[in-house]
N, C-alpha and C positions, 0 to 999 in steps of 0.2 A: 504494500500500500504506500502511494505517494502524501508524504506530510508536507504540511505546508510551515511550519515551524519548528521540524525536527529533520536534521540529515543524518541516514542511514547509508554507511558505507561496511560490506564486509571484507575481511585479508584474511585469506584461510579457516580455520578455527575461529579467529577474533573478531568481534563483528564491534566497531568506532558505532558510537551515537553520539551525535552532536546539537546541543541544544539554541537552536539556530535564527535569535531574533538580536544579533547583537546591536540591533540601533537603540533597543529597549535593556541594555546589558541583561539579555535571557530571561526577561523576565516574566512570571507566569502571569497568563491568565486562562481563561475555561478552557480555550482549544489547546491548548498548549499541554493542560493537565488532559485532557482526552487524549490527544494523543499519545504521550507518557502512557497511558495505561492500557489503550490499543499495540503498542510496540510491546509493550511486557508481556501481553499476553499470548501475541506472534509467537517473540523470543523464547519463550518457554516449551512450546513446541520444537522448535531445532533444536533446541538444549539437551531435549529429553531424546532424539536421534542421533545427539552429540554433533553433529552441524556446526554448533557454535559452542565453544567450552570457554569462552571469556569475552567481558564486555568490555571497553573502556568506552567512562562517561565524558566528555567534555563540554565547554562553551565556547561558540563565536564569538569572535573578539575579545576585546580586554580584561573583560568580567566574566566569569565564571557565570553566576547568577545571581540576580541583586533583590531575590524576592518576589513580591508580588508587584505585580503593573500599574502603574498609578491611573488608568482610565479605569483597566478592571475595579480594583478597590473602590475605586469612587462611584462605580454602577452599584455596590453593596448599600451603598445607603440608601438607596430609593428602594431594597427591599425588601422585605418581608422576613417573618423570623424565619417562617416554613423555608421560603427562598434561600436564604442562607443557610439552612439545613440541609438542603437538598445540592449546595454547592460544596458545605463542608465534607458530604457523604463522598462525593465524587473526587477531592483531593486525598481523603484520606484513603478511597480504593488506590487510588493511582499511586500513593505512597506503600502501601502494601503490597501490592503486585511488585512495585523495586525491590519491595526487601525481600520477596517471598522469590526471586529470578534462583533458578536451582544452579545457576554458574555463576562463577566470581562477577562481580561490579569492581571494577577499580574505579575512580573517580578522577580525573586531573583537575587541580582545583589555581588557577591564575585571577589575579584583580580581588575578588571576592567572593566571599557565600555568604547569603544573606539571607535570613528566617529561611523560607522553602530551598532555598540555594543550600544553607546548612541541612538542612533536614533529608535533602537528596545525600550530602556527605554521610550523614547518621545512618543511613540505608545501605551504602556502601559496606563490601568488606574489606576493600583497603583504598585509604585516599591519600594520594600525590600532592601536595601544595609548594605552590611557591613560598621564597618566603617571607615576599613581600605583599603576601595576601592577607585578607584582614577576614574576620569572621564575626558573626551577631544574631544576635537574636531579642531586634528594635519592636517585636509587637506591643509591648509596653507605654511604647512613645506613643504610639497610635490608638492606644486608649481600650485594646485587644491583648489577645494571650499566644502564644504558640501552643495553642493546646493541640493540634493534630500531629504534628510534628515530634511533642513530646512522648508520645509512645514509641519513637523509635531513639529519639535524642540521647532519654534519659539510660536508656540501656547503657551507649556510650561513657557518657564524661557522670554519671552519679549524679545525687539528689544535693554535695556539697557544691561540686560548680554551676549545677541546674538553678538554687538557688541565688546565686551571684548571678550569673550573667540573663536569667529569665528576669528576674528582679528591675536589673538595673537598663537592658539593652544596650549596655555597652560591647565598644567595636571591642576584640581582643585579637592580637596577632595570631597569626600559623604557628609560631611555636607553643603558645600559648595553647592552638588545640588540639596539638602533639601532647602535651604535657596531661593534656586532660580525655586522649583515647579519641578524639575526634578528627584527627589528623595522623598517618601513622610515620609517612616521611617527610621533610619539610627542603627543599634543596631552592638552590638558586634557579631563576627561571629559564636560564637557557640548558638547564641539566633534566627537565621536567618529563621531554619525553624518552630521555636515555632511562630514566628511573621508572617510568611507568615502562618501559619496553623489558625490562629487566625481572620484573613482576611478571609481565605476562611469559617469561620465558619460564618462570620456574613451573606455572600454572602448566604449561604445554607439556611438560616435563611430567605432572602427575595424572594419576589414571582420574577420570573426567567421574566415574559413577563415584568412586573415592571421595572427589571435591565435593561432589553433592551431598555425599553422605555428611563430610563434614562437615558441611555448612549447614545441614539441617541439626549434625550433632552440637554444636555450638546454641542453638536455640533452644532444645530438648533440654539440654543437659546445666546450663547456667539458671542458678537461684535454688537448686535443688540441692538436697543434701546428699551425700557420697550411699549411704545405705537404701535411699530414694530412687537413686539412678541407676543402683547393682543391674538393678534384672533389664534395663534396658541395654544398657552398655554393653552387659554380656553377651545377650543376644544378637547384639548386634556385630560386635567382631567375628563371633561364630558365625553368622552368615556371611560377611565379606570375606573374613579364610577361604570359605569354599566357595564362591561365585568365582565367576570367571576371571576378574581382573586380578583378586586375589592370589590364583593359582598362579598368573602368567607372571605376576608382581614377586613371588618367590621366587620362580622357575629364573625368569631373568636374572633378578640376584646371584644366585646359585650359579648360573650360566656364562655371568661376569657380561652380560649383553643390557642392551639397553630393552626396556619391553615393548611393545607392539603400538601403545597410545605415543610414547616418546618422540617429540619432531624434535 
């Protein structure tokens, strides 16, 4: 399907999505969020025939993504509670479907992430920043919350930096959102795509049902307690031992070879 505010390009395994309004530094509004959630839903099909084993997120232009659109915003006040429910409902699927994508999201993050621009970070499982990128979460200023976003945020950076910077909506640097799990590399910007290429190389490198599994096991298994999780973990290794990727994954070891998913 052709977007009109998102460019899709694939290279192999990895399929580029680029968030494609940069005269508005990326920023959202309803079609923009439809589409987001029309692409994820695509994406997940190739995923699942392994087509595509890695995403990287990026923005046109200078910004990354600066939030929500100020024409958008400004059509919310002429409506309705229900109206606004039924547009909250529709961001927060489209945020879901990103986190729920069963292959890596790398994120490349330049200029800034800003409320939804962060929250697309939060969704990621690993995000790239320059590191003269700045990050925020200004719903505050605006007289609103980031409450949709916060169910993926808080997983991230905890309810001590949630506090602070939902609070306040102050800007805080990339390193800043290194320090606090929102950021996982922080480098200069002309190093941005060497380091996100470098990520996808390790990804290509492991077996693709593996990634999936583990990024489902990362979700399953945080907040739970060790004697909580026994019976599932267990089961769980036990069936990848013996699945197919499992077998080729020793076999190759064993055979000093690289295994069969390996480019």
């Amino acid at each position: 399907m052709a977007y009109e505010f998102l460019s899709v390009r694939r290279e192999g395994a990895v399929e580029y999505l680029t968030l494609n309004r940069p005269d508005v530094r990326n920023a959202f509004n309803d079609q923009m969020i439809a589409e987001l959630a029309d692409w994820a839903s695509s994406l997940s099909e190739s995923a699942r025939r392994h087509e595509v084993r890695a995403v990287v997120l990026v923005g046109a232009g200078t910004v990354f993504c600066a939030g929500g659109d100020a024409k958008w915003l400004a059509s919310t006040i002429r409506c309705s509670e229900a109206e606004n429910l039924r547009d909250g409902q529709a961001m927060a699927a489209m945020f879901a479907a990103m986190d729920d994508l069963p292959v890596p999201l790398i994120c490349r993050i330049q200029g800034a992430a800003i409320g939804g621009g962060a929250g697309l970070a939060a969704v990621s499982d690993i995000v790239v920043a320059e590191d003269r990128a700045t990050f925020a979460f200004p719903e505050v200023k605006l007289g609103i919350v980031p409450a949709i976003i916060s169910t993926f945020v808080l997983p991230k950076i905890g309810p001590a930096a949630a506090r602070e910077l939902f609070l306040t909506g102050a800007r805080f640097p990339a390193s800043r959102a290194k320090e606090i799990g929102l950021a996982h590399a922080v480098v200069p910007a002309d190093e941005l795509d060497a380091k996100v290429a470098e990520y996808v190389r390790e990804i290509l490198t492991s077996a693709p049902e593996a990634v999936a599994a583990a990024k489902r096991l990362v979700r399953d298994v945080s907040g739970r307690l060790p004697a909580d999780a026994a019976s599932m973990t267990t089961t769980l290794i036990a069936k990848l031992r013996v699945s197919a990727e499992g077998q080729e994954g020793l076999k190759a070891f064993l055979e000093k070879r690289k295994p069969s998913w390996s480019s």
